[in-house]
C-alpha positions in Angstrom: -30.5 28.9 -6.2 -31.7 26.0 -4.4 -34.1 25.2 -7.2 -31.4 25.0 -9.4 -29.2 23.1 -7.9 -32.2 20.6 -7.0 -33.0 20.2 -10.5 -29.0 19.8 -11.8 -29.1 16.8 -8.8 -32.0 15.6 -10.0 -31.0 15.5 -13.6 -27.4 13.6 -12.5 -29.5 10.8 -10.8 -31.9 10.4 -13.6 -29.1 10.0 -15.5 -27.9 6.2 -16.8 -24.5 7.1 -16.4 -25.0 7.3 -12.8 -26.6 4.3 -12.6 -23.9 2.7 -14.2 -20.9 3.8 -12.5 -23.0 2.5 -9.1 -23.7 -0.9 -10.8 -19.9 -0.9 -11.6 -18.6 -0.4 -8.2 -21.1 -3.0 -6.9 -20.0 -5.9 -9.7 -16.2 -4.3 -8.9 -16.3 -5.3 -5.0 -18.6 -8.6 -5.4 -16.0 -9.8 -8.0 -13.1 -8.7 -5.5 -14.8 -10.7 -2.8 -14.9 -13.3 -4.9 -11.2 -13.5 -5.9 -10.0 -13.0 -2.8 -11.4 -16.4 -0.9 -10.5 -17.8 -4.4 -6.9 -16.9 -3.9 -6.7 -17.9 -0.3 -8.0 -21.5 -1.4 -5.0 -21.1 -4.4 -2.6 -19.9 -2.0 -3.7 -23.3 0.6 -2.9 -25.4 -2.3 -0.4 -23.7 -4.5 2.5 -25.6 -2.7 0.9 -28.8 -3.4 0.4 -28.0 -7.1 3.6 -26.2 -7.8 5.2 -29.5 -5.7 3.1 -32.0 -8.1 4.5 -30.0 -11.2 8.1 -30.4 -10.2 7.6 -34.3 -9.9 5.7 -35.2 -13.0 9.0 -33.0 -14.2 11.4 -34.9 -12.6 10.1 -38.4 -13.1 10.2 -37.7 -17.2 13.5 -37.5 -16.6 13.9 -41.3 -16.1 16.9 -40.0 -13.6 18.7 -38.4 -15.7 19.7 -35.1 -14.3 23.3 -34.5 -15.2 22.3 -31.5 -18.4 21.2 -29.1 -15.4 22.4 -30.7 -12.3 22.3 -27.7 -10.2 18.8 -26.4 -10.9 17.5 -30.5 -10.5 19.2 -30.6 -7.0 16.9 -27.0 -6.4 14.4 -28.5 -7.3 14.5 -31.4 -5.3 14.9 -29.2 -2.5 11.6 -27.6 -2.8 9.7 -31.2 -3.1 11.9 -32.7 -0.1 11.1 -29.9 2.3 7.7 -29.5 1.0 7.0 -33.6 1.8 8.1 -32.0 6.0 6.0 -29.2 6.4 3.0 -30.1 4.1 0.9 -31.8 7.2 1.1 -28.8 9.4 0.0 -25.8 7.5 1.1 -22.9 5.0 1.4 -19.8 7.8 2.7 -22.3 11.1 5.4 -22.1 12.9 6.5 -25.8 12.3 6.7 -24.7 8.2 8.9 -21.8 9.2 11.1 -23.9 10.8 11.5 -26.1 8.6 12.0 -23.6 5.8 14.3 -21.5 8.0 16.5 -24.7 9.7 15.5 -28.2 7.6 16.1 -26.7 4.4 19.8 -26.0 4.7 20.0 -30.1 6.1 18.0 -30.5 3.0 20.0 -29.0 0.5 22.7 -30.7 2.6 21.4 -34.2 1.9 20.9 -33.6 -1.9 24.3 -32.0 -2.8 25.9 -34.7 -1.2 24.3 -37.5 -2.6 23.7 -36.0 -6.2 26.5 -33.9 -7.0 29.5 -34.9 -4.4 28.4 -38.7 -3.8 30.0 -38.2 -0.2 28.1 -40.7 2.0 29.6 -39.3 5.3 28.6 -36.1 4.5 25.0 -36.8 3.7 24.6 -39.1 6.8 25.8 -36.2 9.2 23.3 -33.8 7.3 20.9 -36.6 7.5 20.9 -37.2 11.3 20.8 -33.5 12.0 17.9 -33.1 9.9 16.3 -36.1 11.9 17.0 -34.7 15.6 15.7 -31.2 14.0 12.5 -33.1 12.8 11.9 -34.6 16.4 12.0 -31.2 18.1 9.5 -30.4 15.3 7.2 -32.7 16.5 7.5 -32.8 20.0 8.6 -29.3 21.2 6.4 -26.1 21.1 7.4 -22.4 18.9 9.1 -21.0 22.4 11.3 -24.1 23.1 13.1 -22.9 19.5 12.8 -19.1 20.6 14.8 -20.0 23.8 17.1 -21.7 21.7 17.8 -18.4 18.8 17.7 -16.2 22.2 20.2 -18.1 24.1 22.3 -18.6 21.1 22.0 -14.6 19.8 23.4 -14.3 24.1 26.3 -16.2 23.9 26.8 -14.4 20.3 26.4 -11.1 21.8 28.7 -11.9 25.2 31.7 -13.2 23.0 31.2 -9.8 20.7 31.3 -7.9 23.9 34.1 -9.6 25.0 36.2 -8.7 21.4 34.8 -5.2 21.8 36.2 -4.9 25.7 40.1 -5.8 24.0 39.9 -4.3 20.2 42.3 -1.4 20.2 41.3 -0.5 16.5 38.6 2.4 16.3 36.9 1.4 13.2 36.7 -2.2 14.6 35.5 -1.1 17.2 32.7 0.8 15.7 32.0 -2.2 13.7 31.9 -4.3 16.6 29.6 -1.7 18.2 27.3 -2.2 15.8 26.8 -5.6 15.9 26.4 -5.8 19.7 23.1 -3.3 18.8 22.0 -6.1 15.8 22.3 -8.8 18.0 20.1 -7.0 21.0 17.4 -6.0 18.7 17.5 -9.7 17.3 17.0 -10.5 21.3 14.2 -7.9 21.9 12.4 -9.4 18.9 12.6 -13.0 20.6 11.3 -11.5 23.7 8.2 -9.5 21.8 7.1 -13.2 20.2 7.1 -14.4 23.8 5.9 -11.8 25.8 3.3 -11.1 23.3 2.3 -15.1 23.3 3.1 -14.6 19.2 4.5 -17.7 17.5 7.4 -17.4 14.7 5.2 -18.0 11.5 3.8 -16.6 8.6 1.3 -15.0 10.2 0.8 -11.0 9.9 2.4 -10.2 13.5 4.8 -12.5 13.4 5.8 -11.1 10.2 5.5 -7.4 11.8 8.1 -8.6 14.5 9.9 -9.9 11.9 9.6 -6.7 9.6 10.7 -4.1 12.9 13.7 -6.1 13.8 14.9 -6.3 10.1 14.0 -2.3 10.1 15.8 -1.6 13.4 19.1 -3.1 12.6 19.3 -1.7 9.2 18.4 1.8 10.9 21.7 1.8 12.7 24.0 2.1 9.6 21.2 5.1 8.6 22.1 9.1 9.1 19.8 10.7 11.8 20.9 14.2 10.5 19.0 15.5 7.8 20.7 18.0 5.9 23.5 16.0 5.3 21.2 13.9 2.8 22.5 15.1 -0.8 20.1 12.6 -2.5 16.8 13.7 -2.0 15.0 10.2 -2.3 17.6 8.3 -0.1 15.7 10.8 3.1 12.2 10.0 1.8 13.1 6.2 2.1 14.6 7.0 5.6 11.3 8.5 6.8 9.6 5.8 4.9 11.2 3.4 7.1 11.1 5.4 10.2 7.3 5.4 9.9 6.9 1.0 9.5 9.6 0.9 12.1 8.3 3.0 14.8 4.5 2.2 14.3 5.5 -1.3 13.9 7.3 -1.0 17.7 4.5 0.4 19.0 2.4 -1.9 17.5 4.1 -4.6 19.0 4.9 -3.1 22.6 0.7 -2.4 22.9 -0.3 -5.3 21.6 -2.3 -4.2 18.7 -2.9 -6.7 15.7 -0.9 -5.6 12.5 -3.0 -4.4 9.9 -1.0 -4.5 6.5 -1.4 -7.8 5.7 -5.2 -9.4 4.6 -7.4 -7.3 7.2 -10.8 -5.4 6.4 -8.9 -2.7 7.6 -6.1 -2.9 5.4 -7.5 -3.2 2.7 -9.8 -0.6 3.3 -7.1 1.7 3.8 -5.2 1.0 0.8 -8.4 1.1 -1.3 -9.7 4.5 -0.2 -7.1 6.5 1.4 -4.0 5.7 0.5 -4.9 6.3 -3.5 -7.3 7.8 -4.5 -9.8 6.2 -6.3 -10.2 6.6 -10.3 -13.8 5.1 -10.5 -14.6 8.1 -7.9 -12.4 10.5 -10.6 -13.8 9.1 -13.6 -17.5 9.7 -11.8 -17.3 13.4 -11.0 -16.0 14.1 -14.7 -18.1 12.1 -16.0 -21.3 14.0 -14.3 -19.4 17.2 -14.4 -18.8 17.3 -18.5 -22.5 16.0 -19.0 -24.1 18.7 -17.3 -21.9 21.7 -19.3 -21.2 19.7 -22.7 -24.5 18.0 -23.1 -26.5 20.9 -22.5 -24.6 22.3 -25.8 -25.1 19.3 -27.8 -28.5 18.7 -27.3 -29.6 22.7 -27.6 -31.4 22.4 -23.8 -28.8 25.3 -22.9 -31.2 27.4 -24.9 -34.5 26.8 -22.5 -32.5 27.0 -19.4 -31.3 30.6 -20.5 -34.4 31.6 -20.8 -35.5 31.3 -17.3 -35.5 34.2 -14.7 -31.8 33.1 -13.5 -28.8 34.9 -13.7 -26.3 32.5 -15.8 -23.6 33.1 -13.1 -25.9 30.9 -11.0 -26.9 28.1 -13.4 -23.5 27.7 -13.8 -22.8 28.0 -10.1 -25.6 25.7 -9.6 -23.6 23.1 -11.9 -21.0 23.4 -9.9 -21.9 22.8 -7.1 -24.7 19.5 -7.8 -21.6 18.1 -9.3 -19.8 18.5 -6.0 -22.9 17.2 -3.9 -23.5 14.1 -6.2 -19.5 13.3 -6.4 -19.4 13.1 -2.2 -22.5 11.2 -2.2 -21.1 8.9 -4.7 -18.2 9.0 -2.9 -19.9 8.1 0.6 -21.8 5.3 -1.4 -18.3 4.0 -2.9 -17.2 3.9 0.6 -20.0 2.1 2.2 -19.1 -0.9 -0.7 -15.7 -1.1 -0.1 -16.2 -1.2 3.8 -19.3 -4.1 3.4 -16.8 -6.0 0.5 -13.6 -5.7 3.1 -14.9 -6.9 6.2 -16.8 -9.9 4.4 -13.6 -11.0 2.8 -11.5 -10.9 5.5 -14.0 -10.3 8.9 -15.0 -7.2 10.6 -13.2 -7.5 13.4 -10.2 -5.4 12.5 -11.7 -2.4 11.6 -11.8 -1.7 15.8 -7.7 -2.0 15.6 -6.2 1.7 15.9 -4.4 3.2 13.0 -0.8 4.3 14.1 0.8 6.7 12.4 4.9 8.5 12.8 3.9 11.7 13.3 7.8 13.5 12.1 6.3 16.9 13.1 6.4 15.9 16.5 8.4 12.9 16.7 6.2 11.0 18.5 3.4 8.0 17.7 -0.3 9.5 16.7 -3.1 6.5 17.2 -6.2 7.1 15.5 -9.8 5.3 14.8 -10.3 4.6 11.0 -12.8 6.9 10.9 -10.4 10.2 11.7 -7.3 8.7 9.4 -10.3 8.3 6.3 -11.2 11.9 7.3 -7.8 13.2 7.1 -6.6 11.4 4.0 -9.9 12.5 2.2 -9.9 16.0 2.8 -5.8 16.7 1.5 -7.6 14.8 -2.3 -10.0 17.8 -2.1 -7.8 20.3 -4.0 -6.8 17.4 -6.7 -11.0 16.9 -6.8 -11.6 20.7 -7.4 -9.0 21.5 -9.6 -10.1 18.8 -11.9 -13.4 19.2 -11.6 -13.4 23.3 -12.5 -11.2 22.2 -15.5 -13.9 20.4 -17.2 -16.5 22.5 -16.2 -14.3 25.2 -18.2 -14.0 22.9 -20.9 -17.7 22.1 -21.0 -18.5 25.7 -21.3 -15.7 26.2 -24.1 -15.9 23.4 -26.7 -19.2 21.9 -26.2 -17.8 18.7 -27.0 -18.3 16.2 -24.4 -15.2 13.4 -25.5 -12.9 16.6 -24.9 -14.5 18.1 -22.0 -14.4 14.7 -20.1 -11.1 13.1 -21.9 -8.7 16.4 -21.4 -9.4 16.1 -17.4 -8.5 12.6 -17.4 -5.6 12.8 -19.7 -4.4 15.8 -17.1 -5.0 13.2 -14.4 -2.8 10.4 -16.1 -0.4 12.3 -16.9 0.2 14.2 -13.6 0.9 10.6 -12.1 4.2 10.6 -14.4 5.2 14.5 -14.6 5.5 14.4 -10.7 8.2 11.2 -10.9 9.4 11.9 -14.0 10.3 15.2 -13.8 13.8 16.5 -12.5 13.0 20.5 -12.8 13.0 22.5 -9.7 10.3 24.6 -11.3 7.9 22.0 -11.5 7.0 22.2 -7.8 5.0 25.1 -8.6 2.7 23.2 -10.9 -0.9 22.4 -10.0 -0.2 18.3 -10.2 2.5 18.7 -8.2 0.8 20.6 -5.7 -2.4 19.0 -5.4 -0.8 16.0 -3.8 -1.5 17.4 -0.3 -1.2 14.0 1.5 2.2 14.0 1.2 2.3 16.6 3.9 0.4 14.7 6.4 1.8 14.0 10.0 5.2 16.1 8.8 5.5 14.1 5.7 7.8 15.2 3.1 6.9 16.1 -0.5 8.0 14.4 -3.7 9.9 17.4 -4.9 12.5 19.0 -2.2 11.9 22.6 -0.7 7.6 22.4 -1.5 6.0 23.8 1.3 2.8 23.1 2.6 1.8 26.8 1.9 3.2 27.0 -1.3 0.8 23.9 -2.8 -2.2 25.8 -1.0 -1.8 28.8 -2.3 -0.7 27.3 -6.0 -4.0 25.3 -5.5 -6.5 28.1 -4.7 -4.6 30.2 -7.3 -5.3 27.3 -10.3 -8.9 27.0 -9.0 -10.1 30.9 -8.7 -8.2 31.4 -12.2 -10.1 28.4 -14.4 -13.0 29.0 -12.2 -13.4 33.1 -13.5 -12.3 31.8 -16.7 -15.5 29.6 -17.0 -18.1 32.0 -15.7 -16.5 35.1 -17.8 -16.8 32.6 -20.7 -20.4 31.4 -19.5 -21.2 35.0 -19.2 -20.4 36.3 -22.5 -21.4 33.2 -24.3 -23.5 33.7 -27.7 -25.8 31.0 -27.6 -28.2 32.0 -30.5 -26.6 29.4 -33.0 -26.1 26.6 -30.5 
């Protein structure tokens, strides 16, 4: 058996197509490396460019706006607050001033002098803009955070106050409400300065950002459950549950986010959070040449002939294709993680993974290595599944377009059946079922009421029937006229 399976590995990587599908990944990663410091030098100048556009636009107009008034005075907008914040950076804290304060004084200015010609009214919007400017330049981030906290204060003290002395009950509730906005507005002040973070663009800032927006949103949201009648209203729920609870705890242990342009991130989203069709493509690939070929080619004939049992050769098919599909896999891996940290540093591949775990309420923090592990192993029954099926098919056409294309065309159209389809019944089907990451960490399927049990045993069910189907059919196979 060992032999056999020896020689099957040995014919996969003497094999072109194995050689190619490595080459691929390489030139797929390089170029991706490649792309991404060529978008971060678009992305430093895009402003600039997209700023340059609208002038050489407005300057053929010779001043004459008045056809589309509005979108001119937009426009001008963008160029007039791009002229404040181009000297200090795209992510900084001074741009998202600017872009969150000046541009209102902005817009201010050019509506009153373009549209309204009201002096007064530009001059006020004018000299606000100018002592806004100053603080710009001559305060620091927190100076404005003491500002929004001490403002979001007094707001919350004069709600508390119309709370204290409402009589209504649904103003009350509504009042009620806002005094929990306004705090979480105030906790998110107090995370940017206990946490030393400035209000920018950069990817904790935003995270800040991101949990507040979350938390305040999650008021209006209805803890219990059952009383969810649509079905994809509770799988956003725990969608947001999971950002905004990771995202707190994030924050409160002052771990780095990773979503946004991190090694890390990227890694994540390339290899565990989809799985990866040149990995697919591979092991079908390898799988269907090793049945189909031997057909086409009449080799089937001298390997029969050999002091084997054919239950094994085929057994021995199987499981090469397995062994040279993981080490693919591993080598896939080892690309993506050398291509990630290059383009955006190695350094945040040591940040912890945290995860909602909804099966015990509580926060799970992980290493990358255990969430890869765990992600890879619930694609394993999507992997065998596909994999018997074109071994089957190798062993019953012989043709090795079919035997490779059927598996794929399966694959694509799984990713459609399982959001397309509105039958109850269709949780029982293998597509639907293979998608075991869904139950990770008391995740909830796509389609209501599938169990974690159910998919296994639907799963090991599909595989053991087209697995006894291909060896009966290997079994009994004439091969005198192939």
């Amino acid at each position: 058996m060992k032999v056999l399976i020896y020689n099957e590995l040995y014919k996969i990587f003497h094999k072109k197509i194995t050689i190619f599908f490595a080459l691929f990944v390489l030139l797929q990663f390089v170029s991706s490396v490649v792309f991404i410091k060529l978008n971060n030098y678009y992305m430093e100048n895009a402003d600039k460019q997209r700023v340059s556009a609208l002038i050489n636009k407005h300057n053929s107009l010779g001043g004459d706006a008045s056809k589309y008034l509005e979108h001119y005075i937009m426009e001008r907008n963008d160029i007039d607050t791009y002229e404040l914040y181009k000297n200090y950076g795209r992510l900084s804290w001074q741009r998202y001033i600017i872009d969150n304060d000046a541009s209102k004084y902005v817009s201010c200015m050019n509506f009153a002098k373009l549209k309204h010609n009201n002096e007064e009214n530009y001059n006020d919007c004018k000299q606000k803009l100018d002592e806004l400017m100053y603080k710009v330049n001559n305060y620091t981030w927190k100076d404005f955070i003491y500002e929004y906290k001490e403002d979001a204060i007094e707001n919350l003290k004069s709600t508390k106050e119309s709370y204290d002395i409402e009589t209504n009950i649904d103003n009350k509730k509504y009042l009620e409400l806002s005094m929990k906005s306004i705090q979480y507005e105030i906790d998110g002040y107090n995370y940017h300065l206990n946490n030393n973070i400035p209000i920018d663009y950069t990817a904790n800032s935003i995270m800040i950002d991101e949990y507040v927006s979350l938390a305040i949103e999650h008021l209006s949201v209805e803890e219990n459950e059952d009383k969810y009648r649509d079905y994809s209203d509770l799988l956003q729920k725990r969608e947001d549950e999971n950002r905004m609870y990771s995202s707190k705890y994030r924050i409160e242990n002052k771990y780095d986010d990773i979503t946004n342009n991190t090694a890390i991130g990227a890694f994540i989203n390339y290899t565990c959070t989809s799985v990866s069709i040149v990995v697919l493509v591979y092991m079908i690939v390898v799988a269907g040449n090793l049945i189909a070929d031997e057909f086409s080619k009449g080799t089937i004939k001298m390997l029969l002939i050999r002091p084997y049992k054919r239950n094994k050769i085929l057994f021995s098919k199987y499981i090469a294709s397995i062994i040279s599909t993981f080490l693919f896999f591993c080598f896939y891996l080892f690309v993506v993680f050398m291509a990630c940290g290059i383009a955006y540093g190695f350094r945040s591949y040591l940040t912890p993974v945290v995860i909602y775990d909804f099966s015990v309420s509580s926060i799970k923090v992980m290493n990358l290595l255990s969430f890869a592990f765990v992600n890879y192993i619930s694609y394993i029954p999507m992997f065998l599944i596909l994999l018997t099926l074109t071994i089957f098919l190798g062993v019953f056409v012989h043709n090795e377009a079919m035997t490779v294309g059927v598996p794929l065309v399966v694959y694509v159209v799984s990713l459609f059946l399982n959001y397309a389809s509105s039958s109850n019944y269709m949780k029982y089907f293998p597509t639907i079922c293979w998608n075991l990451r869904e139950f990770l960490w008391g995740g909830l399927p796509t389609f209501k009421d599938l169990t974690l049990g159910t998919s296994i045993i639907v799963c090991i069910f599909t595989i053991v029937i087209i697995f006894w189907g291909s060896f009966s059919l290997f079994k009994r196979k004439d091969i005198k006229n192939q």
